[in-house]
Structure formats: structure tokens, C-alpha cells
C-alpha positions in Angstrom: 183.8 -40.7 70.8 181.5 -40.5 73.7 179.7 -37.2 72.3 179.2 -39.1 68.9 177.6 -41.9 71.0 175.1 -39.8 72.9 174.2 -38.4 69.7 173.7 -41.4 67.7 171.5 -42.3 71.0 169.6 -39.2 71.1 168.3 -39.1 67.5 168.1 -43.3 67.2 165.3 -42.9 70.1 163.6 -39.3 69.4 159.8 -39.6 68.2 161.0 -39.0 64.8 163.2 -42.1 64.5 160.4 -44.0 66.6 157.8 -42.9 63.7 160.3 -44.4 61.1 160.8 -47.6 62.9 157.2 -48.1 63.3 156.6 -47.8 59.8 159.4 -50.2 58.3 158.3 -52.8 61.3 154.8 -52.6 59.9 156.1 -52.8 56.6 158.1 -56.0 57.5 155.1 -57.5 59.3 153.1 -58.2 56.1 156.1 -58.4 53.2 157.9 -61.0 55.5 154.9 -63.4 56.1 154.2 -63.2 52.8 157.4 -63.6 51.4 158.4 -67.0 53.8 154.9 -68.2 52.6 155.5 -68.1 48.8 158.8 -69.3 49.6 157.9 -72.1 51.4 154.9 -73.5 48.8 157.5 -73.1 45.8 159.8 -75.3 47.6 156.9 -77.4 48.8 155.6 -77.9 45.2 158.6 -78.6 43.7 160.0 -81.0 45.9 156.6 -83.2 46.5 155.3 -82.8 42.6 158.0 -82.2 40.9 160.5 -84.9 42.6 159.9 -88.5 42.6 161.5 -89.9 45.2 158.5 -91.3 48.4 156.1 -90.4 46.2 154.2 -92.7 48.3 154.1 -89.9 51.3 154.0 -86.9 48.9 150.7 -85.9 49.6 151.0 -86.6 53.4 154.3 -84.2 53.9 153.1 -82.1 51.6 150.1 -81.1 53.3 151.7 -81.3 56.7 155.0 -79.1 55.5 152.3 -76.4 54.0 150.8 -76.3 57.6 154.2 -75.8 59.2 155.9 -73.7 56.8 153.6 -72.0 54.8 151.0 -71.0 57.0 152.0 -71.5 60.9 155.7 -70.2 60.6 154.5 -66.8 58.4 151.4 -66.4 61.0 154.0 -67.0 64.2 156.1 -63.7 62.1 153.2 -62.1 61.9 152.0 -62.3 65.3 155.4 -61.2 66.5 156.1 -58.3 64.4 153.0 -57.2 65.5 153.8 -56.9 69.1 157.0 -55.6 68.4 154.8 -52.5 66.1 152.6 -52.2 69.0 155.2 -51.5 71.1 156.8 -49.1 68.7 153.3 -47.3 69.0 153.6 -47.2 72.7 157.1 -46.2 72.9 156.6 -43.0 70.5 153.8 -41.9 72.4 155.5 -42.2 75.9 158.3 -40.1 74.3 155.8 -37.7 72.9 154.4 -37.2 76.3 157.8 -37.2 77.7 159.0 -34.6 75.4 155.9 -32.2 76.3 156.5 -33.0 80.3 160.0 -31.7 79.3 158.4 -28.8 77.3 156.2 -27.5 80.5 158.5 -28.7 82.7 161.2 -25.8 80.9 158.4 -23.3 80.4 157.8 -23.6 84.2 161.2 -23.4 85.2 162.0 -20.1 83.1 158.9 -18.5 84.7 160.2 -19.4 88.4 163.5 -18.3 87.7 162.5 -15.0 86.0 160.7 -14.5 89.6 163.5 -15.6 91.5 165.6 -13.2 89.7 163.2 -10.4 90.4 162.6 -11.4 94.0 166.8 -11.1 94.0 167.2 -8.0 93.2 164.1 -6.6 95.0 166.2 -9.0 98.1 169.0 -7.3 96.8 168.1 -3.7 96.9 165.9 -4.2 100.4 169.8 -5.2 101.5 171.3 -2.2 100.4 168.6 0.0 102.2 168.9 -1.8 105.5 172.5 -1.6 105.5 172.6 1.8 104.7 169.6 2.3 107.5 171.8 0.5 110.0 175.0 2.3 108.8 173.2 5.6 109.8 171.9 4.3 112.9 174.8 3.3 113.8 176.4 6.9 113.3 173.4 8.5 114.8 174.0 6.4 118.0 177.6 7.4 117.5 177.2 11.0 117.7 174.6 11.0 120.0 176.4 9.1 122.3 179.5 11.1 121.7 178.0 14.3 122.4 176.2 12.8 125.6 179.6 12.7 127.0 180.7 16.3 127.7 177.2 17.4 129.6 177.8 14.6 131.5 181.0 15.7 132.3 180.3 18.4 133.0 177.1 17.5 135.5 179.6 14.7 137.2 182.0 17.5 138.0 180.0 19.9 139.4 178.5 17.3 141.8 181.9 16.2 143.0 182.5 19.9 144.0 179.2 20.3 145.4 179.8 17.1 147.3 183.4 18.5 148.8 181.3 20.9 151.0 178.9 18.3 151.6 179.5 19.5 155.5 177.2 22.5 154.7 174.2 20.9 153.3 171.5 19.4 154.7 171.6 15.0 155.3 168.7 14.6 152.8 170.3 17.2 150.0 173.6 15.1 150.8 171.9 11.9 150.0 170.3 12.8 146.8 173.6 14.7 145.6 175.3 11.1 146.0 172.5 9.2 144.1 172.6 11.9 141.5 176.6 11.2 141.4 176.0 7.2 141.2 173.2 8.2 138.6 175.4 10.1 136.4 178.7 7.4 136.6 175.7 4.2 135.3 174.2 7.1 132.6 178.1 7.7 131.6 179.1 3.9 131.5 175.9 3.2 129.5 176.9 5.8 127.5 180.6 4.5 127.2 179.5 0.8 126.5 177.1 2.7 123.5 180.5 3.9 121.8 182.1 1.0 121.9 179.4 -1.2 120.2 179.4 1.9 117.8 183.3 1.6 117.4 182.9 -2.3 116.7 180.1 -2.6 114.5 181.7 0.2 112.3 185.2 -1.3 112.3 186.6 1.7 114.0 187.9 0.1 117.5 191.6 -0.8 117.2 193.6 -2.5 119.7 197.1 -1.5 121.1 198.2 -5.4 121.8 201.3 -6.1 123.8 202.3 -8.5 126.7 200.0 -8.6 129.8 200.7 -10.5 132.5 197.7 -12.0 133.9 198.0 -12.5 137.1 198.2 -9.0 138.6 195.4 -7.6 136.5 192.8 -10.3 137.5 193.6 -9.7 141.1 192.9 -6.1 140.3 189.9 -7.0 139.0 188.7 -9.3 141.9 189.8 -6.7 144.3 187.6 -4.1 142.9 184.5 -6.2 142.7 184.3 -8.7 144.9 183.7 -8.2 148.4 182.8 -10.5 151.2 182.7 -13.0 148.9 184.8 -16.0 148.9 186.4 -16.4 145.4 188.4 -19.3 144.3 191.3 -18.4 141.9 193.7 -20.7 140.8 196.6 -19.6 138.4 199.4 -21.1 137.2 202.9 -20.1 138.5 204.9 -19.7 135.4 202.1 -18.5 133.7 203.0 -16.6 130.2 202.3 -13.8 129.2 199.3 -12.7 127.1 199.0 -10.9 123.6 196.3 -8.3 124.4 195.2 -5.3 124.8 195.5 -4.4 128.8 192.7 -1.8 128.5 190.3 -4.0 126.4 191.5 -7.3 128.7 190.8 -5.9 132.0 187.3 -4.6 130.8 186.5 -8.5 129.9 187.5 -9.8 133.0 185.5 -6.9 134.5 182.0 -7.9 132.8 182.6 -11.7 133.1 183.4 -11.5 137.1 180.9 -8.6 137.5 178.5 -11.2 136.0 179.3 -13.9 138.0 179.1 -11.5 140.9 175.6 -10.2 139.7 174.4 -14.0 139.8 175.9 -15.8 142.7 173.6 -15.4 145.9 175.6 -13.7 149.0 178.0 -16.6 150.6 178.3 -18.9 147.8 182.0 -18.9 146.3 183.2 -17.5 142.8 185.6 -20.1 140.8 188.5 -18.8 138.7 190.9 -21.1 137.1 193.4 -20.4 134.6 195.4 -22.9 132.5 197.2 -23.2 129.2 194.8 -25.0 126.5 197.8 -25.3 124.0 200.8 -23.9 123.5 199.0 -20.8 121.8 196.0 -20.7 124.1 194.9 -19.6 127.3 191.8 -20.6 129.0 189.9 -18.7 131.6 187.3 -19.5 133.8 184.7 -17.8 135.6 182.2 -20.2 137.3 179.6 -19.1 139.8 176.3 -20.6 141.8 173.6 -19.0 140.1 170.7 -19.6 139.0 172.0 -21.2 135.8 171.2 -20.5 131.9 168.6 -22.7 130.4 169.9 -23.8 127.2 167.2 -22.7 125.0 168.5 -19.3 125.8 172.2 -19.8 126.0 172.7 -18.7 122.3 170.5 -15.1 123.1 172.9 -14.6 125.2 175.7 -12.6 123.4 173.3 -10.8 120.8 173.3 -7.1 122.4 170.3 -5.8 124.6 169.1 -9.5 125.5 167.9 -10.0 128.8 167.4 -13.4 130.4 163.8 -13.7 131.3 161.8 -16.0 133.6 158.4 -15.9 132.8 157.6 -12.1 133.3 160.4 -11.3 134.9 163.8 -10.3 134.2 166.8 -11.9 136.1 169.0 -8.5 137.0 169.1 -4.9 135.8 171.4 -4.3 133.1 171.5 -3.2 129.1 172.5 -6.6 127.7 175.3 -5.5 126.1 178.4 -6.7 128.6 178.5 -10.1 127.1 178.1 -9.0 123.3 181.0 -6.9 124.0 182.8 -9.4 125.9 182.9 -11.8 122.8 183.5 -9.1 120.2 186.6 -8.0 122.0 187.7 -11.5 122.4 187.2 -12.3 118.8 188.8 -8.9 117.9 192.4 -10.6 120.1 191.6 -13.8 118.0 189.9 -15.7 121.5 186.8 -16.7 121.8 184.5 -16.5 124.8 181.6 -19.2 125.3 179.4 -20.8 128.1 178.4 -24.1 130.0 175.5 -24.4 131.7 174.4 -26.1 133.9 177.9 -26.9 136.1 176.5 -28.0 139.6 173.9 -31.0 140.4 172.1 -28.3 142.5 169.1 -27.7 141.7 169.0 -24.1 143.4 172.1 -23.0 142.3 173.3 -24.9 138.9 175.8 -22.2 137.8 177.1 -21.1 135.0 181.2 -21.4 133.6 182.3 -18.9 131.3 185.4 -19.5 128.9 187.4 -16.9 128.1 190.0 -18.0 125.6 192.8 -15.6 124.6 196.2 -16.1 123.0 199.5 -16.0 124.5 202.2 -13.3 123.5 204.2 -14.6 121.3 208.1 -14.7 121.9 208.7 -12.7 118.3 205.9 -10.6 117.8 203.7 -12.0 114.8 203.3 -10.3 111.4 199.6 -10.2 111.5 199.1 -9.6 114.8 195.5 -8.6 116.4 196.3 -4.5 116.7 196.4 -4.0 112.7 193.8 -6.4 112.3 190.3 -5.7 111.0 187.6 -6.5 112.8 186.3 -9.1 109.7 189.8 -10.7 109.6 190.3 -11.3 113.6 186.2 -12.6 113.5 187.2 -14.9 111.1 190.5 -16.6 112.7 188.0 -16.6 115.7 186.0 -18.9 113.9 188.6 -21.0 112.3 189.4 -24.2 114.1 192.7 -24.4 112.8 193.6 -21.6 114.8 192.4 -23.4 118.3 
């Protein structure tokens, strides 16, 4: 019923149906003055000459009935119809315009959407390309990085031998043997830290997850790399356990408390705090008394190879990629890492607070669990909320 009705509506008020009504308005707007006027002097004639009753006001009504009937009422008609052709007239030719707006207005959109369609699939194929460009980039990098590894080997082992008679060479060939050695060990973990963003951006990293307690591994961690440094760490007592990779874990806590480390001027205190954000959740955090993180350059911060620069100046050495692979790995265990900053009301040293959130080991291991997960599918949960 409703389609019926907008078509009834569609051809009533089309310029065609307009053009029709126009004519049979015009057409009324002379037969029905007309016709009322004949009318009303047959009626007026036969009832003031024919009839005799007042004949002593015939002539006075007569004329005045004429005026009213015949002549003012057919002239009011007239007048009216009129208008309503004149506005007919107007209506048709707003339609007509209306009708070649539409017109253009179609024209133009098939043109734009012809280019659109073109600039697609020119989009489209420049996609392709790039992915395919960064797909062998990424494998160039690969085996460039892999095949860096063996010479390096190889040069890291024959300065450890050459340092084991170290008695037998001179201080200053001593000295440079040992930077050579600490040389070799950043060029290897460079190289190392290279594979793994290989691994990751090809899907290629798995995880071996499993129950890790916390506790032991981030005193490990602190042990290694802080030193003469006061560090705050607060842990829960009956912490549990977390679902993780121990390997992939430990190099987190590593880059996040290296960072801190990296950041905090000599004296000043490194927080650590651990506590349970749900019951599925674990939150860590690593808070120094550095220099802080504006936050126009927070979100720069876990793209790989950025650098936080002050003016013309970088803050530390480094390759930028610690904190990329910090949050990859975290999103691979279905965590998340992020950062506040500033944490202090010191203007000197505002700090920075990491979160580290990872997931606590379940008590029947899940049938999804991060190990046989893809890369896509544990970036995903990562970014679900439901999950958190």
C-alpha cells in the first residue's frame, strides 16, 4: 500500500502532471466565470421579469443582484483561479529546475565515483606494492640480521680467548681488546633485537607460555641492573602465578627497568609495585625521576626507532626499539603495556610510570591460550576491553 502511495505521489506532482493541471485550471478559469454569469442573469431575468411578486423593487434588485452575482462573484472566480494557474506555472518550473539539479547533480556523481573507483584501485594496487616492499624488507633484514650473527660469534669468541692471556699484552692493547668485547656484545644485542622485530612483524615469534612466578624473576632483574641505586619494590605475598613466557617476560622487565634506570639521575629511587588489577590481571609498575615524557610525544613512543628529542638533542643512546618490543610481546601474552607522564610535582624530575599488564596463569590451562596464538588474534584481545 505504501509503494502504491509514493507512486500515486510521484507522478500526481511530476512536470507532466503539473503541465496538465495548469491547463484544466486555465480551462476552468474562463468556462466557470462564464458559466456562473449566464447562470446567474437567467435566474435574475426570470425571477424579476418574468415573476410578479414586488414588482415594485424589480428593477432595484435586479440591478443590484446582476452586480453581485453576475459580474462580482464570476470576476472574484476569475481572479482566484488565476492565482491558483499562476502558481501551477511556478510550481512546474521549480520542478523543471529541480529535475535538472537532479540531472547534473547524477551526472556529477557518476563522474566522481568513476574517479574514486580508479583512485581505489590505483590505492589498491600502491597497497599491494608496499606490502610486498615491506614483506621483502622485512626478510632482507631477516637474513641480514641472521647471517650477522655467526661472524659475530665468531669475533666475540676469539676476543674472550685473547682476553684470557690478557696478562701478556700490553695495558693499552688490554683496554681496547675489552671495548672491542663490549662493542661486539651492543652490535650482537642490536642485532638480536633486529630478529625479533623481524620475527613479530612476520608472525614468526611463538611463545612457550607456562606459570612464572614473579617474584624471583624481577629480583633477578633488579639485581642485574640496578646498582647503587635505591629501588623501591613492593610485591604482594601470595602473589599468583603468571601465564607467560619466562624468556619473553624477563626481557620486558629488562627493557622497562633498564629504561627507568637509563632515566633516573644517580641517587634518586626506582619504584616497583605489583598488584592484582582483577582476578585475571596483573599490573606492574615501573616509576622513575626522570626527566618525564611530554605528552605530545607520549604516543611516538612505542613506534620502533623513535627517539625522544629535546630541541636538537636526543635524550639517551639507544635504537628505539625496546619499548615497541616491550608492547608487542605484551600484546602477544594478551597484556598491554602503557605510560603516565608526568607522576611527580617536580619540576626537575617529573617521572615517568610504566604499566605493564599481563595475565595470571590460569588454574586449568585455557583452550586458546597465548602460545598457539597468532600474533593478529592476541593484538586483538589486547585491544578488546572486554578482556580487561
Amino acid at each position: 500500500m505504501q509503494r502504491w502511495r509514493v507512486l500515486w505521489v510521484q507522478t500526481s506532482s511530476g512536470p507532466e502532471a503539473l503541465e496538465r493541471s495548469v491547463r484544466f485550471v486555465h480551462y476552468l478559469r474562463w468556462s466557470v466565470p462564464v458559466f456562473l454569469s449566464l447562470i446567474a442573469w437567467l435566474f435574475e431575468i426570470w425571477e424579476h421579469v418574468f415573476s410578479t411578486r414586488y414588482a415594485e423593487q424589480r428593477l432595484l434588485n435586479f440591478s443590484a443582484e446582476v452586480l453581485v452575482f453576475g459580474f462580482l462573484g464570476p470576476v472574484l472566480i476569475f481572479l482566484i483561479l488565476t492565482l491558483t494557474t499562476r502558481f501551477f506555472v511556478l510550481w512546474k518550473q521549480a520542478l523543471l529546475h529541480l529535475h535538472e539539479l537532479n540531472q547534473n547533480l547524477e551526472h556529477l556523481v557518476a563522474e566522481r565515483t568513476c574517479e574514486l573507483e580508479a583512485k581505489n584501485r590505483a590505492l589498491e594496487q600502491a597497497n599491494r606494492e608496499l606490502r610486498q616492499l615491506d614483506r621483502l624488507k622485512s626478510d632482507f633484514i631477516a637474513l641480514v640480521s641472521h647471517e650477522l650473527v655467526t661472524p659475530l660469534t665468531t669475533i666475540n669468541g676469539g676476543l674472550e680467548l685473547l682476553l684470557q692471556g690478557r696478562e701478556t699484552l700490553p695495558p693499552d692493547a688490554q683496554q681496547r681488546l675489552v671495548f672491542l668485547q663490549g662493542e661486539v656484545a651492543r652490535l650482537t644485542r642490536l642485532v638480536g633485537r633486529i630478529l625479533q622485530v623481524s620475527r613479530l612483524e612476520a608472525g614468526k615469534l611463538h611463545l612457550n607460555c607456562g606459570p612464572v612466578a614473579l617474584r624471583p624473576l624481577l629480583q633477578r632483574v633488579v639485581d642485574s641492573l640496578v646498582q647503587q641505586r635505591p629501588v623501591d619494590i613492593v610485591v604482594p605475598e601470595h602473589l599468583p602465578p603468571l601465564w607467560a613466557d619466562e624468556v619473553y617476560l624477563e626481557e620486558m622487565l629488562r627493557n622497562l627497568i633498564g629504561n627507568a634506570v637509563k632515566y633516573t639521575p644517580p641517587g634518586s629511587p626506582i619504584h616497583i609495585q605489583v598488584h592484582p588489577r582483577s582476578s585475571q590481571y596483573v599490573d606492574i609498575t615501573i616509576t622513575d625521576h626522570g626527566p618525564g615524557i611530554p605528552p605530545d610525544k607520549q604516543h611516538h613512543l612505542f613506534t620502533p626507532f623513535s627517539q625522544i628529542v629535546q630541541g636538537e638533542r636526543r635524550e639517551s643512546s639507544g635504537w628505539g626499539l625496546g619499548l615497541y618490543l616491550t608492547r608487542r610481546l605484551a600484546e602477544l601474552h594478551r597484556g598491554r603495556l602503557w605510560v603516565e607522564s608526568p607522576v611527580w610535582d617536580d619540576p626537575q624530575g617529573p617521572g615517568s610510570r610504566f604499566h605493564l599488564e599481563m595475565p595470571i596463569a590460569p588454574e586449568v590451562e585455557p583452550e586458546g591460550d597465548p602460545e598457539h596464538a597468532s600474533e593478529e588474534e592476541a593484538a586483538a584481545y589486547a585491544g578488546d576491553p572486554a578482556h580487561h
